[in-house]
C-alpha atoms as a printed R data frame, in Angstrom:
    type eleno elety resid chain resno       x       y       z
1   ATOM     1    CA   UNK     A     1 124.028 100.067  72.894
2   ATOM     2    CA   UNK     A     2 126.634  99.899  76.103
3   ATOM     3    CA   UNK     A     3 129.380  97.832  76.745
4   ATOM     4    CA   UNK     A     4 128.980  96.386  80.554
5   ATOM     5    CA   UNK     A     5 130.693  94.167  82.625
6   ATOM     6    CA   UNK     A     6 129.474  90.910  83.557
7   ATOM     7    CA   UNK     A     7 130.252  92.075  87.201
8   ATOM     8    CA   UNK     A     8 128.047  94.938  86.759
9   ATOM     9    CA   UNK     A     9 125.203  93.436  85.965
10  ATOM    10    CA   UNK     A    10 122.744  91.640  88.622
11  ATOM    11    CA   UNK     A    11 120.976  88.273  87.873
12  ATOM    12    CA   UNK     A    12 120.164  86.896  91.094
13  ATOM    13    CA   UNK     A    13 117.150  88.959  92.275
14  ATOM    14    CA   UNK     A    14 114.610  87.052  90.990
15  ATOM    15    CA   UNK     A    15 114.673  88.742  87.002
16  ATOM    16    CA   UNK     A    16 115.070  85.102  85.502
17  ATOM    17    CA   UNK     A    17 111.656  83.560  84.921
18  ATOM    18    CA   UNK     A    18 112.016  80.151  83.200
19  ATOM    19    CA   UNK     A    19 111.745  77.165  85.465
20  ATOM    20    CA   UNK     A    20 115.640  76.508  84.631
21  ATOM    21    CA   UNK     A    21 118.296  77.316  82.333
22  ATOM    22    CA   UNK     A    22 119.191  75.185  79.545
23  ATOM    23    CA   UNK     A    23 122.789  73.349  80.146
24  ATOM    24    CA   UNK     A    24 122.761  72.351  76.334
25  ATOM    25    CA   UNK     A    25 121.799  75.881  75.112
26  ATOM    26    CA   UNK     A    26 124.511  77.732  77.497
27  ATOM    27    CA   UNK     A    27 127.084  74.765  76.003
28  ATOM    28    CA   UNK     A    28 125.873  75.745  72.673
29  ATOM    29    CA   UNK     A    29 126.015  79.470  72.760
30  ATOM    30    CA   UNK     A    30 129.372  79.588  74.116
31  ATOM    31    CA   UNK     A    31 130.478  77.389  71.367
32  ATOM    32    CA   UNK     A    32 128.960  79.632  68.449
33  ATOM    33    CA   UNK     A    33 130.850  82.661  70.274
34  ATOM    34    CA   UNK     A    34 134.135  81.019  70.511
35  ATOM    35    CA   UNK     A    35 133.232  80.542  66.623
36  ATOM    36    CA   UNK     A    36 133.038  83.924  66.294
37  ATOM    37    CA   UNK     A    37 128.882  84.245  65.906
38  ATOM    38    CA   UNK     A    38 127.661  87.589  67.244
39  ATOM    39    CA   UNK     A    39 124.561  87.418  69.072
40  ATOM    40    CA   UNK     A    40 121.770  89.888  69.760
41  ATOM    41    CA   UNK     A    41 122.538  92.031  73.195
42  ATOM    42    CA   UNK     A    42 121.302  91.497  75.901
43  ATOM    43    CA   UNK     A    43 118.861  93.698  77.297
44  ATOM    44    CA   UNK     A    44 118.999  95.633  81.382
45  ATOM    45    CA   UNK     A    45 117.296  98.162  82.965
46  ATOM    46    CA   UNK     A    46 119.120 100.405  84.822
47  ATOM    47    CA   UNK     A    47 117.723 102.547  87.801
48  ATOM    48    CA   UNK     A    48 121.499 104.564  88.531
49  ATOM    49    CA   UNK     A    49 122.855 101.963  90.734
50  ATOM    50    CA   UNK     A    50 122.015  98.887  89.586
51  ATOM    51    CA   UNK     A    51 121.952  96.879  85.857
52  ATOM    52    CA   UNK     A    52 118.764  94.514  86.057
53  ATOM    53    CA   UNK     A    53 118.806  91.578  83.251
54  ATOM    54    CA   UNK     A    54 115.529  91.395  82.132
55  ATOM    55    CA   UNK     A    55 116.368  89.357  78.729
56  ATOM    56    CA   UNK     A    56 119.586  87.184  77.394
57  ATOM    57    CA   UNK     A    57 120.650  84.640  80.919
58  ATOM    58    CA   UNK     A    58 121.394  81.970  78.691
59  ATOM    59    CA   UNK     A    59 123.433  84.737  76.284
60  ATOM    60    CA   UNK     A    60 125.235  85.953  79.509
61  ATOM    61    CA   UNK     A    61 125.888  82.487  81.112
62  ATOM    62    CA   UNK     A    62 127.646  81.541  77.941
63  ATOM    63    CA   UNK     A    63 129.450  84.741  77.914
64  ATOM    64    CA   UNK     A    64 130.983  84.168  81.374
65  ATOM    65    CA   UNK     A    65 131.455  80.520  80.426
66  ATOM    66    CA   UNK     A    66 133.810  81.598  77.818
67  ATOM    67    CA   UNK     A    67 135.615  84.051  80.585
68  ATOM    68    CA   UNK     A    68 134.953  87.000  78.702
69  ATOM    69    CA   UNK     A    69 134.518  90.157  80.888
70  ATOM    70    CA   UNK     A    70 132.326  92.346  79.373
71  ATOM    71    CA   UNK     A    71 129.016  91.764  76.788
72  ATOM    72    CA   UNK     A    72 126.853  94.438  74.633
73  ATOM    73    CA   UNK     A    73 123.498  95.465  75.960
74  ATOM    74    CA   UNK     A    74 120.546  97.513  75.247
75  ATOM    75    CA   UNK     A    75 119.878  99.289  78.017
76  ATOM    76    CA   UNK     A    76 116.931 101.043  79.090
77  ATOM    77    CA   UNK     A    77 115.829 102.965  82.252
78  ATOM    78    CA   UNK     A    78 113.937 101.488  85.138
79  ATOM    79    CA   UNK     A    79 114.292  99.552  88.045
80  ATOM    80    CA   UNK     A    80 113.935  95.714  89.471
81  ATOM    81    CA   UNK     A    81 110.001  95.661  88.155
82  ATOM    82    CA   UNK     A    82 110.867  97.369  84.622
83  ATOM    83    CA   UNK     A    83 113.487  94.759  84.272
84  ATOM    84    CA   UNK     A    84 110.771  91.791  85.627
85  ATOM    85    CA   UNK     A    85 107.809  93.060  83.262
86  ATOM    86    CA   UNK     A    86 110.381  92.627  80.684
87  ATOM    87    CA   UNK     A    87 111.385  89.340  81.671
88  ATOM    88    CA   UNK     A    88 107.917  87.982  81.967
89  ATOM    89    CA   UNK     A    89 107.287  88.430  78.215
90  ATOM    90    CA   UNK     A    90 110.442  87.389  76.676
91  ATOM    91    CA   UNK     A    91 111.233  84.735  74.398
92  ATOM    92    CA   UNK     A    92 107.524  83.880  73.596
93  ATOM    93    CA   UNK     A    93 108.138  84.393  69.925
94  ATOM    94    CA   UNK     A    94 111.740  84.329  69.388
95  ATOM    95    CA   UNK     A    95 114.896  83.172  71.479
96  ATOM    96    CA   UNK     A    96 114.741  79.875  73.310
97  ATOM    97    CA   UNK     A    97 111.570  79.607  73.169
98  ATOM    98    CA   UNK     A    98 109.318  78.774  76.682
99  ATOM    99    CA   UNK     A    99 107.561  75.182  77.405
100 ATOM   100    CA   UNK     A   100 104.904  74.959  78.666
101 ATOM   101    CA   UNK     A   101 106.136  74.721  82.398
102 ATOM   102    CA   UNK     A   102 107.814  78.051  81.728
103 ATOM   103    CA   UNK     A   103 104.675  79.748  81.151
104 ATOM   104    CA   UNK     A   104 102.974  78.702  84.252
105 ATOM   105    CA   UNK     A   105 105.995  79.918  86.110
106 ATOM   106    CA   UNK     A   106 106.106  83.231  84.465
107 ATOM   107    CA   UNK     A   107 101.998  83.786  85.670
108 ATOM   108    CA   UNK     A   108 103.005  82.623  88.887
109 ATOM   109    CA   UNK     A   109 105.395  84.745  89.430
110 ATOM   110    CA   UNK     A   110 103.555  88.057  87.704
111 ATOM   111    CA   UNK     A   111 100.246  86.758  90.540
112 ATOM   112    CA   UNK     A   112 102.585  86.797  93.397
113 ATOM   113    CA   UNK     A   113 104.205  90.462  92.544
114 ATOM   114    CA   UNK     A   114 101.286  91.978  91.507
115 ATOM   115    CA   UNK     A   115  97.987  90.008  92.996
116 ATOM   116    CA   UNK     A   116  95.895  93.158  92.506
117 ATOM   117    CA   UNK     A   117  96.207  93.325  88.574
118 ATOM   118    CA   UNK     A   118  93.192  91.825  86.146
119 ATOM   119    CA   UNK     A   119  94.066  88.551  84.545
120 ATOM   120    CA   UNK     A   120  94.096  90.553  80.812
121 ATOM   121    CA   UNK     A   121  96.636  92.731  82.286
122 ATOM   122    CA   UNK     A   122  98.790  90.224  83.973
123 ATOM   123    CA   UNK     A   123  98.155  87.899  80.423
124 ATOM   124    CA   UNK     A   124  99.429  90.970  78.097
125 ATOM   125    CA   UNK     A   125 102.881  90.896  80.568
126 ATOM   126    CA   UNK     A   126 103.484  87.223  80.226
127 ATOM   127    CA   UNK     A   127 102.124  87.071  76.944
128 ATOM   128    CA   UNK     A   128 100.299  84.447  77.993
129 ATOM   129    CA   UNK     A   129  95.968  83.469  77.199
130 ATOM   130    CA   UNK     A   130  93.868  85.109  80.246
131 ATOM   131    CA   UNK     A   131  92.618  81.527  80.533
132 ATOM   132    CA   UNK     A   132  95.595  80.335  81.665
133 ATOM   133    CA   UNK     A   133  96.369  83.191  84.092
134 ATOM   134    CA   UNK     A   134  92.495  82.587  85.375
135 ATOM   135    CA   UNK     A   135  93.450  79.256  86.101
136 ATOM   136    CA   UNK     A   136  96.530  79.493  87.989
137 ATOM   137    CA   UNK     A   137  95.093  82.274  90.233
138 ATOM   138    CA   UNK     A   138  92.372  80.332  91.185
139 ATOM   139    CA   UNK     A   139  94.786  77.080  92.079
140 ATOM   140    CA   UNK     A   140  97.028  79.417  93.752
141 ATOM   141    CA   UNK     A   141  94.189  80.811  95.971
142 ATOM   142    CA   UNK     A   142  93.238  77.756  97.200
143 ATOM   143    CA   UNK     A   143  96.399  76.720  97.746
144 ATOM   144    CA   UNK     A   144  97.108  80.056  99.961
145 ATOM   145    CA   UNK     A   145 100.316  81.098  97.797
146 ATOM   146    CA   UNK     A   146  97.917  84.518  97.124
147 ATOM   147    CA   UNK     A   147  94.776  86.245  98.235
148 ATOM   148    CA   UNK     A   148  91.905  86.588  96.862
149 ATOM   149    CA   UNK     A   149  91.478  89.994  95.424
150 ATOM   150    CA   UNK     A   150  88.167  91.821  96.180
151 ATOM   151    CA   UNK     A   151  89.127  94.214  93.259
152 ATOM   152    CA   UNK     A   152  91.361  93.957  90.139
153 ATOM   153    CA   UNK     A   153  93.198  96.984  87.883
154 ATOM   154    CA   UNK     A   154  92.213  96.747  84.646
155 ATOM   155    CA   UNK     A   155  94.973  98.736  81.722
156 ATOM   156    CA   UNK     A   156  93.181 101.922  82.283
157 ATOM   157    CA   UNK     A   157  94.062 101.997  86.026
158 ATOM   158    CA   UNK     A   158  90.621 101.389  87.249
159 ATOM   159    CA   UNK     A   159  89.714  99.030  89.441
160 ATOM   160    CA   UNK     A   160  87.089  96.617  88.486
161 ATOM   161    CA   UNK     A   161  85.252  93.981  90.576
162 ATOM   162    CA   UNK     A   162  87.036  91.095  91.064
163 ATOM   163    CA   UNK     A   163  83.714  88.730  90.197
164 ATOM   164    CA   UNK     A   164  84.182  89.497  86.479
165 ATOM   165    CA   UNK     A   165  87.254  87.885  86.173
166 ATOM   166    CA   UNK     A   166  85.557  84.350  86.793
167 ATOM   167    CA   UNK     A   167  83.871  84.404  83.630
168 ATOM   168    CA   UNK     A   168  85.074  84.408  80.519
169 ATOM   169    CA   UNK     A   169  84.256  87.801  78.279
170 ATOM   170    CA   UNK     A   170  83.317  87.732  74.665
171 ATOM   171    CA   UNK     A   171  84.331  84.328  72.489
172 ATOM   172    CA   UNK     A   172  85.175  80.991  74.049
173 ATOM   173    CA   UNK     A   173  88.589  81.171  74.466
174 ATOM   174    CA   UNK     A   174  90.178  77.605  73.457
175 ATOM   175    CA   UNK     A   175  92.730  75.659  74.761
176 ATOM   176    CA   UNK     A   176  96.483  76.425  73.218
177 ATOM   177    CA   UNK     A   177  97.242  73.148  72.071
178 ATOM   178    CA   UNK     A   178 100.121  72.841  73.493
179 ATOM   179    CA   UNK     A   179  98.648  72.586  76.961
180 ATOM   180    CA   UNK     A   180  97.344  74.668  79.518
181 ATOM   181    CA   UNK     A   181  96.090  77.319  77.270
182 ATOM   182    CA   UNK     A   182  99.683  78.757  77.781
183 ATOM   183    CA   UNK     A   183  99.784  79.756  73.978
184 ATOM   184    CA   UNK     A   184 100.931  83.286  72.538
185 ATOM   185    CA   UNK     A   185  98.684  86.572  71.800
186 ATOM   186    CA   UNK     A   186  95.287  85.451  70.496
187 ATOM   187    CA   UNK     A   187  94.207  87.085  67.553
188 ATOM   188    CA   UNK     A   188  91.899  90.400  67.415
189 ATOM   189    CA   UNK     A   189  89.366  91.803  70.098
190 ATOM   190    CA   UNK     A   190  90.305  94.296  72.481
191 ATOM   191    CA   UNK     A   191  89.454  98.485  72.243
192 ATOM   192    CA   UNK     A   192  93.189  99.555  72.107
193 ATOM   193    CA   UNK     A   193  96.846  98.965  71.560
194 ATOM   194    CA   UNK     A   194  98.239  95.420  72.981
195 ATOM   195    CA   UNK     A   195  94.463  94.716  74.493
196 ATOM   196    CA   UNK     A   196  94.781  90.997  75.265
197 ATOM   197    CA   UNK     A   197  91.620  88.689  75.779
198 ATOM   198    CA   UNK     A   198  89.708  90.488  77.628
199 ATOM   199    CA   UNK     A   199  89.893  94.528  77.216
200 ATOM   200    CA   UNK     A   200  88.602  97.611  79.721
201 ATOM   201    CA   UNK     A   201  85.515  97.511  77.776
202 ATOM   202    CA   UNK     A   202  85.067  94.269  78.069
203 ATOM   203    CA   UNK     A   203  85.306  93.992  81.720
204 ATOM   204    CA   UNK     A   204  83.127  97.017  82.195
205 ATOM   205    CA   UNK     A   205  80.165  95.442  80.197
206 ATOM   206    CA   UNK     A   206  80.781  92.300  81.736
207 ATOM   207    CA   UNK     A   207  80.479  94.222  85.000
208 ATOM   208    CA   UNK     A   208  77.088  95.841  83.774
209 ATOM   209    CA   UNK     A   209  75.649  92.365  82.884
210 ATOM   210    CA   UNK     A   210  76.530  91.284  86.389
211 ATOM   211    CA   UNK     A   211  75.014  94.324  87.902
212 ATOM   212    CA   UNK     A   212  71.728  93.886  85.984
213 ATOM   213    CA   UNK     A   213  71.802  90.360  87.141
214 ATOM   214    CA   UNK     A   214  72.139  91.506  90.901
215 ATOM   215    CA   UNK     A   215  75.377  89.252  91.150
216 ATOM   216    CA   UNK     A   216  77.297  93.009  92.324
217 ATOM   217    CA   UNK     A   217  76.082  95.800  94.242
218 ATOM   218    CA   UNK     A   218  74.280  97.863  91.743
219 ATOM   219    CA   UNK     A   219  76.185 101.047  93.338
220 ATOM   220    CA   UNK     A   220  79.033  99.908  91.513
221 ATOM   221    CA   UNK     A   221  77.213 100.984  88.357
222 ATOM   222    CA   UNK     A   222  77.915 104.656  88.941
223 ATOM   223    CA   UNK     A   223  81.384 103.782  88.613
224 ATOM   224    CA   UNK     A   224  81.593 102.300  84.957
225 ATOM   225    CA   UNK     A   225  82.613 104.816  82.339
226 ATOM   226    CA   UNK     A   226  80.371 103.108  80.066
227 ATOM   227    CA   UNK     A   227  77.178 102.109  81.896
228 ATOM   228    CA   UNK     A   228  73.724 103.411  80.504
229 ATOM   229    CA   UNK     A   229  70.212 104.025  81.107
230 ATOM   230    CA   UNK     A   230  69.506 100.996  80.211
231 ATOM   231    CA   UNK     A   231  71.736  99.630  82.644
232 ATOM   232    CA   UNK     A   232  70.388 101.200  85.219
233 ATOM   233    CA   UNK     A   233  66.120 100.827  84.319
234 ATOM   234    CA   UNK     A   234  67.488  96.953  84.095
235 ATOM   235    CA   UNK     A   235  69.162  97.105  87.285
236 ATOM   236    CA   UNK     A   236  65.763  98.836  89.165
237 ATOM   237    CA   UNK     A   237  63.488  96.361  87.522
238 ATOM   238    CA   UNK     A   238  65.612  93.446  88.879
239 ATOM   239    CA   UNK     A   239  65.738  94.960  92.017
240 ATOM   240    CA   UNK     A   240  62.169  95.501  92.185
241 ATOM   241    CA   UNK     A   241  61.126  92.073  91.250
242 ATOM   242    CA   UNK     A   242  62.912  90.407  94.259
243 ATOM   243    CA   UNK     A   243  59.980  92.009  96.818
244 ATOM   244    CA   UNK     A   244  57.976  89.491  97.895
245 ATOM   245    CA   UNK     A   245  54.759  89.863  96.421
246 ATOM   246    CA   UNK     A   246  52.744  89.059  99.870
247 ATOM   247    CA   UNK     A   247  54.591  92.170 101.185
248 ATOM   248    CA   UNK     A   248  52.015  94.756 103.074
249 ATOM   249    CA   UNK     A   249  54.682  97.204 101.870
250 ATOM   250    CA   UNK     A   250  55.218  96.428  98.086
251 ATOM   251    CA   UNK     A   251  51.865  98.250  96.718
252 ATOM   252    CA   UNK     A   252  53.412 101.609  98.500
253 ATOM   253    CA   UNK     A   253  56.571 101.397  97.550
254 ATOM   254    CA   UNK     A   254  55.619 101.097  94.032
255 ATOM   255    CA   UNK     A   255  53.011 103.800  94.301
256 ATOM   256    CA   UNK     A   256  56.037 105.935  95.719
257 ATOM   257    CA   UNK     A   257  58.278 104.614  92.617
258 ATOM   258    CA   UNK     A   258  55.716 105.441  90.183
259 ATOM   259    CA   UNK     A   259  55.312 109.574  91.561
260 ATOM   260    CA   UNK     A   260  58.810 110.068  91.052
261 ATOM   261    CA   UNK     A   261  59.483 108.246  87.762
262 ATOM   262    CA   UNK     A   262  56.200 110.331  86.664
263 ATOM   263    CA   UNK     A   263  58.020 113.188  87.925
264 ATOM   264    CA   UNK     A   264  61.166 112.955  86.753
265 ATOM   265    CA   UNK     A   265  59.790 112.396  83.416
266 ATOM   266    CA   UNK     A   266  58.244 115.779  83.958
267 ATOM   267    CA   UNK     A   267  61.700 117.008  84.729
268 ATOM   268    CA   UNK     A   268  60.573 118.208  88.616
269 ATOM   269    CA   UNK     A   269  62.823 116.229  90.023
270 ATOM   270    CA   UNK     A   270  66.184 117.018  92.039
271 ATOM   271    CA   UNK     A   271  68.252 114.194  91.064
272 ATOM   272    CA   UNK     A   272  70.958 114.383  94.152
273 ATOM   273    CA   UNK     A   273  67.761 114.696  96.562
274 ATOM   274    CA   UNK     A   274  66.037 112.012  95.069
275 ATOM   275    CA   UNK     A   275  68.770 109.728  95.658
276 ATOM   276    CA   UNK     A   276  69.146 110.995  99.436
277 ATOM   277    CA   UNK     A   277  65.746 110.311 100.037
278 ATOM   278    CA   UNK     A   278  66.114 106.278  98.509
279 ATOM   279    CA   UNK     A   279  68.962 106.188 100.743
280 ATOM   280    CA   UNK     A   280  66.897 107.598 103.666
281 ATOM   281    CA   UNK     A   281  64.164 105.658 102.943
282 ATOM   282    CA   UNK     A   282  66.016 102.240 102.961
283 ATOM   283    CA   UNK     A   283  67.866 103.364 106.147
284 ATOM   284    CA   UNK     A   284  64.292 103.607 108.067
């Protein structure tokens, strides 16, 4: 806990996240100071030159309102994006709490700084439902405000295709009814601490199913932590059942197939030149 100066502490680089401060809850606040209520500190992120606010505006505006100088604050170390990851969650179970047009501006703002992150990660910073992050990056794709991302990072620091975030993974997820799906944590699922509607897991076997499907290049498979061998037999099979059956070429191919599976069964296959040789094969 730290005694700072208002002066000292910066809240105009794009930290505060609702869609506008509350005139009546500033008015308020300072009122329940002068009265001599002691609030909560605020809390900052400093990086050794600068204070970011990352929770309390309304607390500070009602400070300065009152012409004090100085206000308590936690503060922790970090920088400008510390201070906004902060920011993005707060209030969504205590404080002032958001509306509903303050959650789509916190997901809008957590798409436009960081584009490249999975919807479950950028839902567990806003403390938002992936649904309603899914939503507003598709809007703000067509609208141009964002790209569309060809890859995503999931919480492990993997990247993931980008196709699996346009379905939803394991239950329906319903509509907060509030609006918008903008509602708080969802109960259970997940494989780890603060997983949130959709975990790495999940998007890896949602990748798999996809792969077996032939909606992404099966290649990709190699790169999923969790994929099997019946991922890949599936994948093959799927593969092999788009030749056209008139081909002159088919019978061979399978004939070819068939020696090496026979082979490899017999363990007298090298794996790595096995695979060259596909890859030679389709490049003739």
């Amino acid at each position: 806990m730290q005694t700072l100066s208002l002066d000292s502490i910066d809240i105009y680089s794009g930290t505060q996240t609702r869609v506008k401060t509350s005139e009546e809850a500033i008015e308020s606040y300072a009122e329940e100071m002068k009265n001599g209520a002691e609030f909560p500190p605020i809390s900052v992120y400093f990086d050794g030159a600068t204070y970011w606010l990352a929770d309390g505006f309304h607390r500070y505006l009602a400070t300065k309102r009152n012409e004090s100088l100085t206000i308590r604050a936690e503060v922790q170390p970090g920088g400008r994006g510390d201070a906004l990851k902060h920011a993005l969650g707060a209030n969504a179970t205590n404080g002032l709490h958001r509306n509903n047009s303050d959650k789509r501006n916190v997901v809008e703002i957590a798409l436009e700084e960081w584009p490249g992150m999975a919807n479950p990660v950028i839902a567990e910073i806003c403390k938002v439902s992936p649904e309603l992050v899914r939503t507003r990056r598709n809007e703000m794709v067509q609208s141009g405000r964002i790209e569309k991302a060809g890859k995503v990072t999931g919480r492990d620091g993997k990247e993931y295709p980008a196709e699996v975030e346009k379905v939803a993974r394991g239950k329906e997820e319903k509509r907060s009814s509030e609006g918008e799906g903008g509602g708080g944590r969802p109960q259970g699922g997940g494989d780890g601490p603060g997983s949130l509607g959709g975990s790495n897991m999940e998007l890896e076997r949602e990748a798999r199913e996809m792969i077996r499907r032939g909606e992404i290049n099966p290649f990709e498979l190699k790169t999923l932590t969790t994929a099997n061998a019946h991922d890949y037999a599936a994948t093959v099979i799927n593969l092999l059942g788009t030749m056209k059956p008139g081909d002159p070429q088919r019978r061979a191919g399978l004939q070819r197939i068939k020696r090496w599976v026979e082979k490899a069964l017999a363990g007298e296959v090298d794996t790595t030149a096995a695979v060259d040789g596909v890859e030679a094969a389709m490049l003739a």
